[in-house]
N, C-alpha and C positions, 0 to 999 in steps of 0.2 A: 504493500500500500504506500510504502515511499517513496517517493521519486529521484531517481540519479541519473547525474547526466557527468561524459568525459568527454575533452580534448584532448588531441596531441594533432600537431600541427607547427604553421609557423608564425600563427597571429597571436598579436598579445589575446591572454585568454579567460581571463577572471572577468570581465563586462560580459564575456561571449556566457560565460559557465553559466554566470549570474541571471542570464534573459532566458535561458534554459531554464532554470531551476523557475522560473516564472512561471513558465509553458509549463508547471510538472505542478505546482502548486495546489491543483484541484485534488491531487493522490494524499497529501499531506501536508501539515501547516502549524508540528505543533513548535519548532525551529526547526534551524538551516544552519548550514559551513561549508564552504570552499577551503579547497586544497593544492597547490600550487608548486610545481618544482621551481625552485631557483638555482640557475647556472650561470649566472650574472657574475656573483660575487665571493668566488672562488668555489669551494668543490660545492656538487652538488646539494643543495637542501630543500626540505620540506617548507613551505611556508601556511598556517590554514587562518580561518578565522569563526570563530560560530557565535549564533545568535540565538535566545530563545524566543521563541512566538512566529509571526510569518517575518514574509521577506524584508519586508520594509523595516524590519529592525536589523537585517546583515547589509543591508545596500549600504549607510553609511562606512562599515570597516574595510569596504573593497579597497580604500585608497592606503590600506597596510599591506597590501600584498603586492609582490614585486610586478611592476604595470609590463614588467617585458616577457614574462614566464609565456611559454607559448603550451607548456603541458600541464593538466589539473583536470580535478573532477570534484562534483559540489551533490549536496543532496540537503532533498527537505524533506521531513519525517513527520512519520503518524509515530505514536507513541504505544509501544507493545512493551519490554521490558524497561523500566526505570520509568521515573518521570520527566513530563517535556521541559527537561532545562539545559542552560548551555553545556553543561558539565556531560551531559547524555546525549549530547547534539553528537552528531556525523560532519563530517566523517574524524578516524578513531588514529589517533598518532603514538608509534613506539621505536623511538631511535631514528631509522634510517625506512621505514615500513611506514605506510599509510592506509587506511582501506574504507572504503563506506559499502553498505551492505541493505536488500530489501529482502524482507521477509521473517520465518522466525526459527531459531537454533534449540530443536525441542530438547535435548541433551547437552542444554549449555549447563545448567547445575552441576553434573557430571565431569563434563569439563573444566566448570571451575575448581572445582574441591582438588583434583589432578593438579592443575596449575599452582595456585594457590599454596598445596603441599610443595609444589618446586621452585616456590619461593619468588613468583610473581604476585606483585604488587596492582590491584585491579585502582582506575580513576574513575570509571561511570559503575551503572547499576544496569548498562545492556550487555544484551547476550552476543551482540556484536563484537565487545572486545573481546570477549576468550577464544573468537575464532582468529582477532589479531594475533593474540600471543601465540597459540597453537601453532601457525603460519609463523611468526617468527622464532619460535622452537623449532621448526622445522628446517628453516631456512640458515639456522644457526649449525644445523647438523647436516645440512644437506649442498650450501652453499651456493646454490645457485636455484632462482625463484621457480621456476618452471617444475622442478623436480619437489619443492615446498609444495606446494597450490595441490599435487600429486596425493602428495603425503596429507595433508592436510584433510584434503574432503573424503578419503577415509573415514574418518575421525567423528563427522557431521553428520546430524541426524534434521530433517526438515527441511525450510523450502530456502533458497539461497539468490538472490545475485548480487555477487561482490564485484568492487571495484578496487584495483590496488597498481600501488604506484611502490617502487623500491627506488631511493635515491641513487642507489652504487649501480642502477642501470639504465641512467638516465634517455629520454625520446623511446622511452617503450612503457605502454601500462598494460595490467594483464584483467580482465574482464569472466566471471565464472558462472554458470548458470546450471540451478535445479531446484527447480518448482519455481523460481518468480522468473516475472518477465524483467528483459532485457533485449534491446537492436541493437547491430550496431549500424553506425552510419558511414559509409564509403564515397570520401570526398577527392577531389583534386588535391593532393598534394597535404593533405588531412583526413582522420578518421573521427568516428566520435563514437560514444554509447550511451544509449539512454532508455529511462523505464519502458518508455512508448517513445512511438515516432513525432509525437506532434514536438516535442523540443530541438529535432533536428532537423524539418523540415525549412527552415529556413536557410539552413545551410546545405542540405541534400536531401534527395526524395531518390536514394536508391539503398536498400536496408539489407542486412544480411542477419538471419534470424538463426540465434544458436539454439539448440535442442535441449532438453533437461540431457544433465552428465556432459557436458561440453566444455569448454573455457577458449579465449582467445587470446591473441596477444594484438597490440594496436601500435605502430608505429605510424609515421606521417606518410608513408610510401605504400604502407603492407597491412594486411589482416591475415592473421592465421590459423588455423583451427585445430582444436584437438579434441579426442573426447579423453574423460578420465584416464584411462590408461594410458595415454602419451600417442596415441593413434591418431597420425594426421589427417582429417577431411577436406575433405573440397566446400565448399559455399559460397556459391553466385549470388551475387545481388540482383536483390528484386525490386522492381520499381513501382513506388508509392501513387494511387493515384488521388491521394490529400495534397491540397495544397497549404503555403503558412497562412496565406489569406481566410483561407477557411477557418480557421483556430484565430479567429481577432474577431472584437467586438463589432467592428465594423459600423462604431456609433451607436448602439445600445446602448444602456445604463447596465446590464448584466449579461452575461453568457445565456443566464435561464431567460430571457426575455428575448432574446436574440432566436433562440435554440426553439422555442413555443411558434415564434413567427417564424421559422421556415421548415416547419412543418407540412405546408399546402406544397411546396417544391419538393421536398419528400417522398411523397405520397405518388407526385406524378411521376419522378424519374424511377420511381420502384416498379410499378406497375408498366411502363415503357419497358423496361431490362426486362423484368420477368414473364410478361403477357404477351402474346399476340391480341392486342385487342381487335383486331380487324375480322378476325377468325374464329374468336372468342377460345381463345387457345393457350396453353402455355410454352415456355422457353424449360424444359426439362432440363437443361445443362445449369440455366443458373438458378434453377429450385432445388435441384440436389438429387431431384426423384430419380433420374438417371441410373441413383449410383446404388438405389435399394433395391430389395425382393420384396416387392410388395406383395407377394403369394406368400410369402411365410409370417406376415404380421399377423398376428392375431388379437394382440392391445397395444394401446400406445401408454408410456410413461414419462411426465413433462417434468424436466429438474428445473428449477432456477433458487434465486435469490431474489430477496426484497422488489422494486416493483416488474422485474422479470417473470417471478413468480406469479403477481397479479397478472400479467399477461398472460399467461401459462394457464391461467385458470379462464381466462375468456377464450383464449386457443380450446380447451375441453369441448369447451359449447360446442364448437364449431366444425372438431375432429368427431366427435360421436353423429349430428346432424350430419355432416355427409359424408362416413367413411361407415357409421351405422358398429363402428370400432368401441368397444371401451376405453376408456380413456381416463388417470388417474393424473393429479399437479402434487407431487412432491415438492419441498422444501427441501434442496440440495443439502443442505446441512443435517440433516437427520435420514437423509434418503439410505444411505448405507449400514448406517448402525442398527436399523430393526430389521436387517436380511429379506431384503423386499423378495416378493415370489416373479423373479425375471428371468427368462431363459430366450432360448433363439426366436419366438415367436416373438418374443417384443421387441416395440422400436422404442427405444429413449430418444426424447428431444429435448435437447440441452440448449438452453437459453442464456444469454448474455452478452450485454452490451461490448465488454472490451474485448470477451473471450478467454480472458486473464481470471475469473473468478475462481477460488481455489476450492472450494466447495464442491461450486459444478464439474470441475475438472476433476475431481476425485469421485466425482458420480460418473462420469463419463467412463474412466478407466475401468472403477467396478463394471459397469455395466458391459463392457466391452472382454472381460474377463468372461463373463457369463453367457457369452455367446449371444449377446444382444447385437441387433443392428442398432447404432448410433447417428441419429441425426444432429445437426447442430445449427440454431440461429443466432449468428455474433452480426456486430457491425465492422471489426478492424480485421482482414484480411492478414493470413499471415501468424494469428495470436494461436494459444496453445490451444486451445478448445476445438476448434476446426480442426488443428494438424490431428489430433487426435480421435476424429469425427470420420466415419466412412462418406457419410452426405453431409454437405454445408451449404445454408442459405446464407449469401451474406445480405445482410440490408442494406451496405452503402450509403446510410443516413450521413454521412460525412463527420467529422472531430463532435464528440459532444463533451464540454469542457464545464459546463455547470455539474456541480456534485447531486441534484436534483434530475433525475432524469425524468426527459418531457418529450423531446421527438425520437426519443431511439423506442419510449415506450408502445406510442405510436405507429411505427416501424414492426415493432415484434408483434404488434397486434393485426397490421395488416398481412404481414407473414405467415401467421399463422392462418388466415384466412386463405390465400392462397397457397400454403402447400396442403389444408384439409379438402377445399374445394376440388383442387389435381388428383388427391389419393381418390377421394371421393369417384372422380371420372371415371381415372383407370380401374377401381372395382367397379363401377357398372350400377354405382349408387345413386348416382346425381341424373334426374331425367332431364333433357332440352330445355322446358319450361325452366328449370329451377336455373341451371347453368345461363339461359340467357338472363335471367332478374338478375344474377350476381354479377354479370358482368355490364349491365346497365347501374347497377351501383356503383361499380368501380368505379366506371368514369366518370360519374357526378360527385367523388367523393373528393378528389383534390378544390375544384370548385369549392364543396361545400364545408371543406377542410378552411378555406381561407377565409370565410365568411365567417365562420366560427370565431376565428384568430381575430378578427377585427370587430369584434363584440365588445374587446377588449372597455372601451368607454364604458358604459354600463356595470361591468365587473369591479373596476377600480371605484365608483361612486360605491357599490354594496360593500364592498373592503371598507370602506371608509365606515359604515354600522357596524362591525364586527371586529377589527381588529386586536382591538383592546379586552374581544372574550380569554376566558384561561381554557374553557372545553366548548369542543363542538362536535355532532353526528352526522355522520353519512349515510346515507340509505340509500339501497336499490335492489329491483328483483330479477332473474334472468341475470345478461352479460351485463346489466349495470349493479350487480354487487360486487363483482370484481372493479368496476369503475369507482364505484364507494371509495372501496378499502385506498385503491391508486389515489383519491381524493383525498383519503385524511391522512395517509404516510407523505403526501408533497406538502399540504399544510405543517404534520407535524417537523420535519425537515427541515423548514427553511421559514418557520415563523418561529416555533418553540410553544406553537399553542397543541395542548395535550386535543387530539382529536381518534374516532375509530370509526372503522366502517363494518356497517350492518347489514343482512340481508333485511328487507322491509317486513317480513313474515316474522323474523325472529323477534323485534322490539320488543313484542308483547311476551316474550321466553326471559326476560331480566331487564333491558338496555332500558323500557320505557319507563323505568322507576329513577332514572335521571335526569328525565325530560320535566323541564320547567318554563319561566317568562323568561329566565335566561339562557335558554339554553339554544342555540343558535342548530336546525338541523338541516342541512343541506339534502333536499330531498331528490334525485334525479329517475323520471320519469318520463321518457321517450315515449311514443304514440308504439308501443311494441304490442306483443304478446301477452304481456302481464302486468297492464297500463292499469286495467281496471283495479285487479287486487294492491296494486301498487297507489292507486290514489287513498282506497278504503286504507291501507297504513297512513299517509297522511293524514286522514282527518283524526286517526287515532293520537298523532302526534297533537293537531291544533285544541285538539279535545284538553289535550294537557298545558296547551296552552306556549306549545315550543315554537321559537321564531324558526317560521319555513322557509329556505331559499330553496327555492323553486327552479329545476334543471330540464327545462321542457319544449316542446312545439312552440312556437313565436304565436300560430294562430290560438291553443288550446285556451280558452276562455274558462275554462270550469278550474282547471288546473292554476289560473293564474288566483285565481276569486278566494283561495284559500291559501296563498302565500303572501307572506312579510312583503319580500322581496324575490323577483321573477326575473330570470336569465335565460334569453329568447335563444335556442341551438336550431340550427338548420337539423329538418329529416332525411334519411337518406333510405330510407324504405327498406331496409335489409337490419334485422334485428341485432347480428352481431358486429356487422360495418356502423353502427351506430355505435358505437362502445366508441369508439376512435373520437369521435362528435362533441362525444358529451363528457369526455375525461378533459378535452381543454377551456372547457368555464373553469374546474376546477384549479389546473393549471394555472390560470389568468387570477384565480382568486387567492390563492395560496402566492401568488408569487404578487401581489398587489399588497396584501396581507403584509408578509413579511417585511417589504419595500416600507411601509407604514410604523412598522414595531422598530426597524432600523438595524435589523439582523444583517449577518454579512450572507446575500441569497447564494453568491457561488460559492461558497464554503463555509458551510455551515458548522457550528461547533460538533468536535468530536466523529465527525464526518470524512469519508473520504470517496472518493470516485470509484477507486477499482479495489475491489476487497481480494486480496493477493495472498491472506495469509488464512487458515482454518481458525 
């Protein structure tokens, strides 16, 4: 969940390091440090500096590090072992040895008490340095780094990417990977490494992606690979089709406001890539179905995380209506520890934004152990989840750099719509009438998508009634109580106001013994299938007297007649492409919300963007 980013090159490099560790910021923020060879002023040295809190409290120390160093690497940290102070700040200094490190060292207790007995003296409280000292135990025995790094990850138990510099061999750093993500970047006349690609896209968009068990070495001329045992690989670079522009505000006040409105662009170029819409057809090569036996499924199993998850659970709806398939939404995180009943008949479909999720990624692998086919829908091409996936849909939503996720949500939702739709076909489930109504929604959905997005006025006025609540309910039946839930985790996120969401059946099963004058409930209530039972819970709510915000048809008159306050959503006539519709009022109100309270929306406390570690 940390973000590191390296040079080696020939440009001064502590501003370069620094504007990286910018671009990396949404992974973690609880402090920062730069690290910096100097060969200026006699033999080689280390020079670093760290800060606690975010960036804006290390930008001032940059002007203590030597402005000519053209080699270094910096990292901003989420906080796992120790607390976030500078004393636990990265990266980690011993002698002539340097390293920063993302992910976590489950056997570092272990390792320390070993150390510790041989008479190493520990400075922080993470688990990062004993893997320093261990590395220079090694290297004290071994003398030369390569064959350390060797010895070393022996030794380590959990998920790793290190970054390390040795001053006695200066213009080379060595780069290590298993279980967290790392690229590196292949420049002219410079290399770099970083958590993800978006901190080196500015500098190159051509990436070479190492494998768990691998490590590299980076000189200004060369990249070289190895896996663990000293076994040299080959690895071409692959070229990126993010651009740096992509990853900038572009004039927005936030990433999450930016990220909400282009949404409707989205939508369209996804459905372009994946659809023959002329034909009313699909592109099998970029849905992934290509690469399955759809004869041998016989359930599907949906992993994800936080609001991936919520997708997962609207994806259900939509894989049992046209695959006629059972269909189960697991919580990556517990999916493997109750020994789920999965064998070759099931599909797992792995869900996540970065692809990096370590949870899902360990669901993935069970599941792939069991003789399961593996599907997978990420958005970054390249990240571990896919390599590890027999089929990949990528969404292509472009950089999403708010810690709130709002259009990759979006993206998994129309995903899953079209690869249940396509299963759907090839079994012989979906009749003509039904396949043409789904794909005359498709294409009034970017449309209706943008109109959505420009509601926005209206949204921000209702923010302004509610902001100042401590609790608020969601409600919805059908594909909008998964919308709910995605509605009270983006409020909870990024305002700090305590909210949950409800199926509209359940209220009356416990939740409505909270509902009062103040109690603020966000009711959404599409012209659907279960519009009717769905209003009879509202009035159960106004019966208590809870303020209704109202998530509905622009025309529905009966439905506005009993809300506080009413937030008009385009229909789109398809009960689960509605899900997509009606999650961005909430979006727009949670991020108005927050905006009001004076929360930091793209980085919210405690919060990080790509959860990397179990």
């Amino acid at each position: 969940m940390c973000g590191v980013i390296g040079y080696v090159g020939s440009k001064p490099c502590a501003r370069l390091i620094f504007d990286g560790l910018k671009r990396l910021e949404y992974r973690g923020y609880d402090s920062a440090g730069i690290a910096v060879l100097d060969t200026e002023n006699g033999p080689a040295k280390i020079e670093l500096v760290k800060a606690e809190g975010k960036l804006i409290h290390l930008e001032p120390h940059l002007g203590e590090l030597p402005q000519k160093a053209t080699m270094g690497m910096g990292h901003t940290r989420w906080a796992t072992h120790g607390a976030p102070t500078a004393r636990n700040a990265h990266p980690h200094l011993h002698g002539d040895l340097v390293i920063i490190h993302n992910g976590i060292i489950e056997n570092y207790r272990e390792l320390k008490e070993q150390l510790m007995k041989s008479g190493v003296e520990f400075k922080s409280d993470t688990d990062t340095e004993v893997v320093l000292h261990q590395l220079h135990a090694e290297l004290d025995r071994t003398k030369d780094l390569k064959a350390a790094i060797m010895a070393t990850v022996k030794h380590l138990r959990g998920a790793y990417a290190l970054g390390i510099i040795y001053a006695r061999e200066p213009g080379q750093m060595y780069v290590v990977k298993q279980g967290s993500p790392v690229v590196l970047g292949a420049g002219d006349g410079e290399n770099f490494f970083g958590s993800d690609a978006l901190a080196l896209l500015p500098h190159t968009n051509r990436a070479v992606f190492l494998m768990d068990g691998e490590f590299a070495r980076l000189t200004a001329d060369k990249i070289e690979v190895w896996d663990f045992s000293g076994q040299p690989l080959r690895r071409e670079p692959a070229v990126l089709n993010w651009s740096a522009a992509s990853a900038d505000k572009q004039g927005y006040k936030h990433y999450m406001l930016k990220e909400i409105h282009e949404q409707p662009a989205v939508m369209s170029s996804m459905m372009s890539r994946l659809l023959d819409l002329k034909a009313n057809g699909f592109v099998e090569k970029e849905t992934g179905l290509d690469a399955l036996d759809l004869g041998r499924i016989k359930n599907v199993a949906i992993v994800a995380c936080g609001t991936a998850h919520y997708a997962g659970q609207i994806g259900r709806y939509m894989i049992e209506e046209f695959t006629r398939l059972p269909a189960n939404v697991e919580l990556a995180s517990e999916f493997r520890y109750r020994n789920p009943c999965i064998d070759s008949s099931t599909l797992v479909i792995a869900v996540s934004q970065s692809g990096e999720t370590a949870d899902t990624l360990a669901c993935v692998k069970h599941a792939a152990a069991q003789g399961c086919q593996v599907m997978s829908i990420c958005n970054v091409r390249f990240s571990s989840i896919p390599r590890a996936s027999q089929a990949v849909l990528y969404m292509e939503a472009g950089p999403e750099v708010g810690v709130a996720s709002t259009k990759a949500f979006t993206a998994m939702v129309l995903s899953f719509y079209i690869v249940a739709l396509a299963m759907g076909v090839k079994r012989g489930k979906v009749d003509p009438g039904r396949l043409e109504k789904s794909f005359d929604a498709m294409r009034r959905l970017p449309a209706l998508v943008d109109r959505a997005v420009n509601a926005a006025g209206v949204i921000e006025e209702i923010a302004h009634k509610i902001y100042e609540a401590q609790n608020m309910l969601f409600i919805g039946r059908g594909p909008s109580f998964p919308v709910a839930t995605e509605g009270a985790l983006k409020l909870k996120e990024v305002s700090y106001i305590h909210a949950e969401g409800y199926a509209g059946g359940e209220l009356k099963h416990g939740p409505i013994a909270l509902v009062d004058r103040h109690m603020p409930v966000v009711s959404i209530a599409p012209r659907d299938s279960t519009y009717e039972k769905m209003i009879s819970n509202i009035e159960e709510v106004r019966a208590r007297q809870g303020r209704i915000i109202g998530v509905g048809d622009i025309g529905d008159e009966r439905f506005q007649s009993i809300c506080e306050h009413y937030i008009p959503c385009p229909q789109v006539g398809d009960d689960h492409l509605q899900a997509i519709l009606s999650v961005i009022p909430l979006q727009l109100l949670a991020y108005y919300a927050a905006d009001m309270r004076g929360t930091d929306v793209d980085q919210p406390r405690n919060l990080a963007k790509s959860v990397t570690v179990e």
